[in-house]
N, C-alpha and C positions, 0 to 999 in steps of 0.2 A: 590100552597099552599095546600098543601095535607097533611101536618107533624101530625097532630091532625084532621081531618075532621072527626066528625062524620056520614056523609054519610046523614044526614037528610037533606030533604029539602029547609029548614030554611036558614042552614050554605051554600047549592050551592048557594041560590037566594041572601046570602051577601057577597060572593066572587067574583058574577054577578057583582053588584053593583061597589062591588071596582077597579074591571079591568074594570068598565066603568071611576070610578074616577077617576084613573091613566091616562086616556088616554083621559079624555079632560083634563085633567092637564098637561101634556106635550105639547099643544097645545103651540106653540113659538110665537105668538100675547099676550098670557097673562103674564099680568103682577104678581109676584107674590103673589100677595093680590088677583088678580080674580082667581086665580086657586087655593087659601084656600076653596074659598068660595064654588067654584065649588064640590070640595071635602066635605065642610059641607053638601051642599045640595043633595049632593048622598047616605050619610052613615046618614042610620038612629039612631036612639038617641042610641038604646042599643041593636042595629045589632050584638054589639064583643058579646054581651052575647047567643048569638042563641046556644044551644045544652047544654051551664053549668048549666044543674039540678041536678047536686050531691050533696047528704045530705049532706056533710061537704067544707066548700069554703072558700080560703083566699086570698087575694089581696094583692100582695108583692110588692111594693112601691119603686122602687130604683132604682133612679135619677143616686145616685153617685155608682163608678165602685167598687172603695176599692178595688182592687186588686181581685175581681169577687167573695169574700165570701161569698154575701147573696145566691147566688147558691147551696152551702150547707146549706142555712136553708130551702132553694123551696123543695128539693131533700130530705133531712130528714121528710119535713111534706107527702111530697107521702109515704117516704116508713115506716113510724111511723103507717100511717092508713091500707096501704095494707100489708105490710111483719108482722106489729107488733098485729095489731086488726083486720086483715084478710078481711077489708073491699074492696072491689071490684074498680078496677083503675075508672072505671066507675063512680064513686059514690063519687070519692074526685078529686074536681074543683079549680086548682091554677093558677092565674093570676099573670105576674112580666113581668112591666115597665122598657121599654127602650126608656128615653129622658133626657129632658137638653142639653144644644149645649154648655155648656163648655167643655176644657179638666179636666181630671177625671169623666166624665158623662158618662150613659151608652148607649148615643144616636149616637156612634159610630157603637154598637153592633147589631145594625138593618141592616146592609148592608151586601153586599155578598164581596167577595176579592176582585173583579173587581173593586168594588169602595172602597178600600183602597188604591189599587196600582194608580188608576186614580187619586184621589186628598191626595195621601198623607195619609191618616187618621193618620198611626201609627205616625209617625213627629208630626203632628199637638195633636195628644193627647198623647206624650211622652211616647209611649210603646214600649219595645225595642224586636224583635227577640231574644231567648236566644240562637239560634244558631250560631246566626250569629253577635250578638253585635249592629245590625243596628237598624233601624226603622219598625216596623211591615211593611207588605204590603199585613196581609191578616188578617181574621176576625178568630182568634186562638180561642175565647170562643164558635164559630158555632160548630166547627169540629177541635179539636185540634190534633197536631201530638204528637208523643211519646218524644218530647223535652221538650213541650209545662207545664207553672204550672198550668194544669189545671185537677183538680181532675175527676178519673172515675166517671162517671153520672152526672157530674156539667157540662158540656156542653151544649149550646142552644137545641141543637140536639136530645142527650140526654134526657133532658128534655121534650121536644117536642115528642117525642116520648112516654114519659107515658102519653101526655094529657094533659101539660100546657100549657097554653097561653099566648104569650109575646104581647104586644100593642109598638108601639110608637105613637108618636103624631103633627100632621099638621103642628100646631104652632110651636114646637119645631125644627119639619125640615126646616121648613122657616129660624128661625132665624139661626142656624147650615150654611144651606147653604151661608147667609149671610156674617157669619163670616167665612167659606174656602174661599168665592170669595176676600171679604178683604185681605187673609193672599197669594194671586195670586194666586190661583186654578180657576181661570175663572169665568165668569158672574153668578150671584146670580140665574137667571131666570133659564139658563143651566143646572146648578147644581142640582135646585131642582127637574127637572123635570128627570135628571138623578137617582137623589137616589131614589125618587119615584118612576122607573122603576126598578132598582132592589134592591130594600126587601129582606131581607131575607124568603126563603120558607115559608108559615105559620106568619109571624107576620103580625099583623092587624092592618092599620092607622086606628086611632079616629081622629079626629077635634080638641079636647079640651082633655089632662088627666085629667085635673082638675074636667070635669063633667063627665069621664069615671069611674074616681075613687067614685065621689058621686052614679053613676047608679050604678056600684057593690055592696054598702055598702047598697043602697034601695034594690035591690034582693037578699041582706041575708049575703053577704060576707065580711069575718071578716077582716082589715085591719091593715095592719103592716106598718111602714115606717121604711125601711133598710139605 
């Protein structure tokens, strides 16, 4: 989880934490309501926020995929402040959500390939390879290839790379996993403990968006729902 690290102390001691929550969460005794909890009780309330003090902060809200557009407005408000009003990467703080366990949600986009090709993802959320006409079997909004509809610098990566921060959320991987073990991708408890082991580099579980989204808006950040 390096893609954004400010390198301040704050941000090691809550990546500490989460690779502690990861792994009693994959603990195969728990069921997976005790490894939520476990997970609440590791991550404190407003740990995503350690390191975003830039004078300008907005919380990009989007559940749904739409065909990955709000990425072009994350990517327009970096480079309106730094390329347009010359304000420093440092100094503008943009947060954009990835959950909801339906298909069309963007609670897809928090895994690595591994876990596309393992349960399916692109099938289950009807995204098709354009090279190949099939079913995705890797996470094209991370690290697109040159096939790929995904616009220069709208990529997670991309993005991650000027200093944004993407979240998903506890609750929302529970229920997600849920519904892959229903649709025959294997045991709920498996599953979850799987996706929770691999993340995407740099995204950060919360517990709750719900009160992830309220602590940003109390530390100053201005909110959009995409």
């Amino acid at each position: 989880m390096t893609s954004f690290s400010t390198g301040s102390t704050p941000r090691r001691g809550f990546l500490a934490r989460m690779a502690a929550a990861v792994a009693a969460a994959s603990v195969p005794w728990r069921s997976a309501e005790a490894r939520a909890a476990v997970v609440s009780q590791k991550i404190g309330l407003d740990d995503f926020l350690d390191g975003l003090n830039g004078r300008y902060k907005y919380f990009f809200d989007s559940p749904a995929l739409g065909g990955g557009g709000m990425y072009a407005h994350v990517r327009n408000y970096m480079r309106a402040y730094t390329e347009t009003f010359g304000v420093a990467e440092s100094d503008v703080n943009a947060i954009v959500t990835l959950y909801t366990p339906n298909p069309g949600s963007t609670q897809f986009l928090a895994f690595t390939d591994a876990m596309w090709e393992k349960y399916a993802i692109g099938e289950f959320a009807s995204l098709t390879d354009a090279s190949t006409g099939r079913p995705l079997v890797r996470n094209m909004y991370y690290r697109p290839q040159p096939e790929d509809r995904v616009p220069p610098g709208m990529s997670i990566s991309a993005l991650q790379e000027r200093g944004v921060t993407f979240l998903t959320c506890a609750n929302s991987l529970r229920v997600f996993s849920g519904a892959l073990a229903r649709a025959g991708r294997g045991e709920a408890d498996a599953i979850q403990a799987d996706l929770l082991a691999n993340l995407l580099p740099g995204v950060i579980l919360v517990p709750s968006m719900v009160v992830a989204i309220e602590r940003a808006q109390a530390h100053g950040f201005a909110y959009k729902r995409e």
